[in-house]
Chimera marker file (.cmm) of the C-alpha trace (Angstrom):
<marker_set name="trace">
<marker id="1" x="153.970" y="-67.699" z="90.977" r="1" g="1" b="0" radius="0.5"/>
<marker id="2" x="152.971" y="-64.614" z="88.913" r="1" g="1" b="0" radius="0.5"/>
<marker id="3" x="155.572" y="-62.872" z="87.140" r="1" g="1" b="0" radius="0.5"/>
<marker id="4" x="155.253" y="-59.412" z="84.557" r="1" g="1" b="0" radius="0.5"/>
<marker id="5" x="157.529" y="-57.433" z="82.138" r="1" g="1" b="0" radius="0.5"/>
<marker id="6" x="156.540" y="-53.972" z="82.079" r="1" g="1" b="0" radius="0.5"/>
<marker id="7" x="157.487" y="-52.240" z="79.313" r="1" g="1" b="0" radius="0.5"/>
<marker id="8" x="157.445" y="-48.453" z="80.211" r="1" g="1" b="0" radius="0.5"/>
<marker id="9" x="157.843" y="-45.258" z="78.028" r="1" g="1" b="0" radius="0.5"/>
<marker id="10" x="158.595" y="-42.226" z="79.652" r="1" g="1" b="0" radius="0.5"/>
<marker id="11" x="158.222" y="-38.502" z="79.590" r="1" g="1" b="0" radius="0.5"/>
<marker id="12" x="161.754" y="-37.302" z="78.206" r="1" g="1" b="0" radius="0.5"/>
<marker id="13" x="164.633" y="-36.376" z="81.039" r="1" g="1" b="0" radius="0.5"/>
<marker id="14" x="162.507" y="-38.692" z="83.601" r="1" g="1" b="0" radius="0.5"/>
<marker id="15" x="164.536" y="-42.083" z="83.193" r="1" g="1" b="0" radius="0.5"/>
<marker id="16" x="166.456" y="-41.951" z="85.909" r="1" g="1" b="0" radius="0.5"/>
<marker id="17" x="163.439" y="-40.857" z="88.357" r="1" g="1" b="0" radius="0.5"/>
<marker id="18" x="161.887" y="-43.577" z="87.528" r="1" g="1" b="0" radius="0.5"/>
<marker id="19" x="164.604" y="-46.121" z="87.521" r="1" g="1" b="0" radius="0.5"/>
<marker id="20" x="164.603" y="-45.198" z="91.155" r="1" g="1" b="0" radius="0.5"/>
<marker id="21" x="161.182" y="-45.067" z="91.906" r="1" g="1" b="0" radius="0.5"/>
<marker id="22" x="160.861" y="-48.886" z="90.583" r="1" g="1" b="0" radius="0.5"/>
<marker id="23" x="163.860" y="-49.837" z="92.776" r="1" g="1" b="0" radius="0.5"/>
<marker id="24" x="161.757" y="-48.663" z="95.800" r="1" g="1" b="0" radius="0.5"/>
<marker id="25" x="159.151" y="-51.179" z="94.966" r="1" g="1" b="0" radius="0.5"/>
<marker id="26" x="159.403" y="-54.331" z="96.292" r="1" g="1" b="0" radius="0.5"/>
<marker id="27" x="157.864" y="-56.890" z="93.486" r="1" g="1" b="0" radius="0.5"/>
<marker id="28" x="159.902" y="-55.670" z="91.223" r="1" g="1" b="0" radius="0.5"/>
<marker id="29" x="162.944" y="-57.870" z="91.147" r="1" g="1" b="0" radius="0.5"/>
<marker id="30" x="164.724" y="-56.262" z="87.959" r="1" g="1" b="0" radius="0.5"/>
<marker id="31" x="164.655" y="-53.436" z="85.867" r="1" g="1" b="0" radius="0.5"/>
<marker id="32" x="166.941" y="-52.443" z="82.795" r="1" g="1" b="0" radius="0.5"/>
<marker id="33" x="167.172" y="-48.793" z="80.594" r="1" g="1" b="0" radius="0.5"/>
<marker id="34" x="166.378" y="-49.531" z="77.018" r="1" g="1" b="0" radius="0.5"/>
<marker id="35" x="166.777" y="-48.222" z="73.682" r="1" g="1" b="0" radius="0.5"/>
<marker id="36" x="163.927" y="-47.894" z="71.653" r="1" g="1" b="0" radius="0.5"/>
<marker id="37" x="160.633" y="-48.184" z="71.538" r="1" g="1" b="0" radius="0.5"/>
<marker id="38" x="160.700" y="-48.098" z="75.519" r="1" g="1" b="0" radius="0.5"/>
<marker id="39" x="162.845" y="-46.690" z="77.478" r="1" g="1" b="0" radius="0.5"/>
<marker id="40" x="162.237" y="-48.897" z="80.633" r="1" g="1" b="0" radius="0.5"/>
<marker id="41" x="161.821" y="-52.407" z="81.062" r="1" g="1" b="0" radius="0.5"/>
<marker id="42" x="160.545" y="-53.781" z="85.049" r="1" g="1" b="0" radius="0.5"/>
<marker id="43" x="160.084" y="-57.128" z="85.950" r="1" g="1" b="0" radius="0.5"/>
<marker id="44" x="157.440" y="-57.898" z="88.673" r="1" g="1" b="0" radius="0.5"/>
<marker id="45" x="157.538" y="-61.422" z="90.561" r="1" g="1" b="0" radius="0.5"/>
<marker id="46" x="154.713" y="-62.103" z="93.175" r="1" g="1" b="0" radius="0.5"/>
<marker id="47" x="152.706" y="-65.160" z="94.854" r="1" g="1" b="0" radius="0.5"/>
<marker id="48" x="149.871" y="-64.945" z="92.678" r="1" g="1" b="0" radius="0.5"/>
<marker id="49" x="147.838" y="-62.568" z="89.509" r="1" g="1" b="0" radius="0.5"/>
<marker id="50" x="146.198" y="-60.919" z="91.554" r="1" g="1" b="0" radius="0.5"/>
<marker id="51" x="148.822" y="-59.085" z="93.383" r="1" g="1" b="0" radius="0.5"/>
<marker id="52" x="151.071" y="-58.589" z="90.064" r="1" g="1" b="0" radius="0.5"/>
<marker id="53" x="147.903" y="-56.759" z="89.065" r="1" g="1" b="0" radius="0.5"/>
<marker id="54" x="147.552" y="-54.557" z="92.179" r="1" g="1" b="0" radius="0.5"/>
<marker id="55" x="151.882" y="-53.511" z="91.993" r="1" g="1" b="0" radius="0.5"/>
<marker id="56" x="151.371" y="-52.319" z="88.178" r="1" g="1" b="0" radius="0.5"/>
<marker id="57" x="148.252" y="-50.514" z="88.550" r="1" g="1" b="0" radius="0.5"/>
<marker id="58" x="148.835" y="-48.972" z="91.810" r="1" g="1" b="0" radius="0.5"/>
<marker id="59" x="152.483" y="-48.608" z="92.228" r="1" g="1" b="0" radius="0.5"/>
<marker id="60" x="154.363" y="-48.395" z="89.009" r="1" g="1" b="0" radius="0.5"/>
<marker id="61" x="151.949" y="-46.806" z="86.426" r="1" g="1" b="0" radius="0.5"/>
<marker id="62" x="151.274" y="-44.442" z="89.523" r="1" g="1" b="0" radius="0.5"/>
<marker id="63" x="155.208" y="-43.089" z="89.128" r="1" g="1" b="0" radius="0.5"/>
<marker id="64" x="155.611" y="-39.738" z="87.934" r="1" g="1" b="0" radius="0.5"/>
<marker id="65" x="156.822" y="-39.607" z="84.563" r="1" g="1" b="0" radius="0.5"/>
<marker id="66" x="155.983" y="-42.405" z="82.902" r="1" g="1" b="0" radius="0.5"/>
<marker id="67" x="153.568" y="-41.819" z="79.684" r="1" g="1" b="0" radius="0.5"/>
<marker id="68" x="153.080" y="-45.184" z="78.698" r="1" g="1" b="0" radius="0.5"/>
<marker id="69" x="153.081" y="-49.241" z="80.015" r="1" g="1" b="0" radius="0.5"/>
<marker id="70" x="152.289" y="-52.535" z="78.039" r="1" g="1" b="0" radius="0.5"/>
<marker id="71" x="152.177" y="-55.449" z="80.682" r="1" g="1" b="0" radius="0.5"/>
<marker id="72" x="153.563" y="-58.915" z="79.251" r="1" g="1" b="0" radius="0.5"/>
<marker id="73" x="152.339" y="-61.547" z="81.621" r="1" g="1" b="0" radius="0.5"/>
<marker id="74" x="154.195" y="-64.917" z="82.172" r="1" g="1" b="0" radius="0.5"/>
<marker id="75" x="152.443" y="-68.503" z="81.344" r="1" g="1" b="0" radius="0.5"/>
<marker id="76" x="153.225" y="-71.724" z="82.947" r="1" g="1" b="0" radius="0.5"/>
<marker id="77" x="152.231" y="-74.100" z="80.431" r="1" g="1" b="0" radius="0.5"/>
<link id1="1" id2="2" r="1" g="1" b="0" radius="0.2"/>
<link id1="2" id2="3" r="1" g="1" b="0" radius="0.2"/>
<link id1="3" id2="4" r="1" g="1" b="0" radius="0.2"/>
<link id1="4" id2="5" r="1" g="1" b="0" radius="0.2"/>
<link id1="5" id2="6" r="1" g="1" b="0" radius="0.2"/>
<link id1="6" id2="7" r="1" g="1" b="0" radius="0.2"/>
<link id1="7" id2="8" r="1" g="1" b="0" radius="0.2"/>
<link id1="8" id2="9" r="1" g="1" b="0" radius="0.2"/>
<link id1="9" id2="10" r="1" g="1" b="0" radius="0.2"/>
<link id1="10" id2="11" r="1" g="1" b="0" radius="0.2"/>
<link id1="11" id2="12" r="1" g="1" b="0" radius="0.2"/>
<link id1="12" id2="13" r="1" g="1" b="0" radius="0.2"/>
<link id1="13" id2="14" r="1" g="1" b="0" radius="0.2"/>
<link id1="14" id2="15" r="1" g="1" b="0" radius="0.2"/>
<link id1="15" id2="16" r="1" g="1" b="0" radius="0.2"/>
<link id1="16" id2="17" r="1" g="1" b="0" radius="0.2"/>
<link id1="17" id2="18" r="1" g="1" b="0" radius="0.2"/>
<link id1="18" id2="19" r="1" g="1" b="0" radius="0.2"/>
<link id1="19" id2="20" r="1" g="1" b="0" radius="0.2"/>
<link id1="20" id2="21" r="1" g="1" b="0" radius="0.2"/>
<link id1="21" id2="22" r="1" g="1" b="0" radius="0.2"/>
<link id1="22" id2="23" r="1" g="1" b="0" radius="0.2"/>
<link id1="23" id2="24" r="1" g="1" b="0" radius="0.2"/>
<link id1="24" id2="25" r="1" g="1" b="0" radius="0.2"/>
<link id1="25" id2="26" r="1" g="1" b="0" radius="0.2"/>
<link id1="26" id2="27" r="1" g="1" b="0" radius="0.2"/>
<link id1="27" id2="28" r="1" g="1" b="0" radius="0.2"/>
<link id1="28" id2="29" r="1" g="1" b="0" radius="0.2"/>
<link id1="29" id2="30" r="1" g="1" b="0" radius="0.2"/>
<link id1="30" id2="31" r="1" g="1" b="0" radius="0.2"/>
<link id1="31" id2="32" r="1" g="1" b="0" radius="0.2"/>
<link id1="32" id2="33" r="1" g="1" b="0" radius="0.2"/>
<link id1="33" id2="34" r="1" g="1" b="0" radius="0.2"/>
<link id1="34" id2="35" r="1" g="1" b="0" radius="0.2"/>
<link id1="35" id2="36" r="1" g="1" b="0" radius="0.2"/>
<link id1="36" id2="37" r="1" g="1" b="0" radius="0.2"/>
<link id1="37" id2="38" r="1" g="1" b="0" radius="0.2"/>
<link id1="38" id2="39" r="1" g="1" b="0" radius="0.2"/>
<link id1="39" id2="40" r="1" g="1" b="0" radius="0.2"/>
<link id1="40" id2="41" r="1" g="1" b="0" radius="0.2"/>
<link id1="41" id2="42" r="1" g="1" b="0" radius="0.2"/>
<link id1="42" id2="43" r="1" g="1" b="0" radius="0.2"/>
<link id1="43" id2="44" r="1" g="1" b="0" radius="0.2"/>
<link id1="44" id2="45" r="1" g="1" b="0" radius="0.2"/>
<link id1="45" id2="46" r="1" g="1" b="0" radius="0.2"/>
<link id1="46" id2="47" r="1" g="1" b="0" radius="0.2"/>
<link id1="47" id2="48" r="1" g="1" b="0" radius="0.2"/>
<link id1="48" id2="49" r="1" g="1" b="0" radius="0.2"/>
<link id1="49" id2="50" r="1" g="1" b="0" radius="0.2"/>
<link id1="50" id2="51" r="1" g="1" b="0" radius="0.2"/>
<link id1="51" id2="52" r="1" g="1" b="0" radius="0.2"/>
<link id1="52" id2="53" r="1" g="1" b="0" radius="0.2"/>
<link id1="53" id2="54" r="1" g="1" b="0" radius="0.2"/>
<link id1="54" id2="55" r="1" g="1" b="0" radius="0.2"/>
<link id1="55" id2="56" r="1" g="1" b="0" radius="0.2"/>
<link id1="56" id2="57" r="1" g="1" b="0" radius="0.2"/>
<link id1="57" id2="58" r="1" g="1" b="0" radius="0.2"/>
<link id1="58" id2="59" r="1" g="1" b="0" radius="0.2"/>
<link id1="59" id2="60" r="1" g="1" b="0" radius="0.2"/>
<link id1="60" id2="61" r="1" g="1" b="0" radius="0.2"/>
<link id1="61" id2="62" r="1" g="1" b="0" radius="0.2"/>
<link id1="62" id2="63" r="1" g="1" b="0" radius="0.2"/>
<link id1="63" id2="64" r="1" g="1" b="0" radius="0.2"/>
<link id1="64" id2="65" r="1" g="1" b="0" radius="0.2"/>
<link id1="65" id2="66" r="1" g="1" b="0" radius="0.2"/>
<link id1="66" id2="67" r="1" g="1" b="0" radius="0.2"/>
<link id1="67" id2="68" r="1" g="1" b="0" radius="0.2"/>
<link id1="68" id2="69" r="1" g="1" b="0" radius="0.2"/>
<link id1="69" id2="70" r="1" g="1" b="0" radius="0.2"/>
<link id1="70" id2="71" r="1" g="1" b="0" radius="0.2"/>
<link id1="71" id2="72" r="1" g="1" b="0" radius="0.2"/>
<link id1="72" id2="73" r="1" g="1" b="0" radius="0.2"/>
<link id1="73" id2="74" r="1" g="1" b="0" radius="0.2"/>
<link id1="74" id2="75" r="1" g="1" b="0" radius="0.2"/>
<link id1="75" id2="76" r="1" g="1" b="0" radius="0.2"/>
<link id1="76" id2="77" r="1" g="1" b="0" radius="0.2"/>
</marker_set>
C-alpha cells in the first residue's frame, strides 16, 4: 500500500474549487482546509508508488488553482 499527504498552496479565492476538484478524485481518501503555510492538505491511498505518483502528477497538481504542492510519502518500516 502507497499512501501521500499533499500539501497544496493555492492561488487566493480558489480553496473551495479545489476542495472540490480533489473530492472528484478517487485516490484521494481525505482532504482538510488549513491555516498556514498551506492552505490544503490531500491524502492519496493506492495499491502501489507507482500509481500514487501518476494521481499527484496528473490529477491533482493538474487542478486549476493550485500554485504550489510538497508530496510527503508514507514508509512502512
Amino acid at each position: 500500500m502507497a499512501i501521500g499527504f499533499v500539501l497544496i498552496t493555492t492561488s487566493a479565492g480558489f480553496e473551495h474549487d479545489i476542495r472540490a476538484a480533489l473530492d472528484e478524485i478517487e485516490l484521494v481518501t481525505d482532504r482538510w482546509m488549513l491555516f498556514g503555510e498551506y492552505d490544503l492538505i490531500a491524502r492519496i491511498q493506492t495499491d502501489d508508488e507507482a500509481s500514487l505518483t501518476r494521481c499527484i502528477v496528473e490529477e491533482v497538481r493538474t487542478i486549476k488553482g493550485i500554485k504550489d504542492t510538497k508530496t510527503l510519502i508514507g514508509a512502512e518500516l
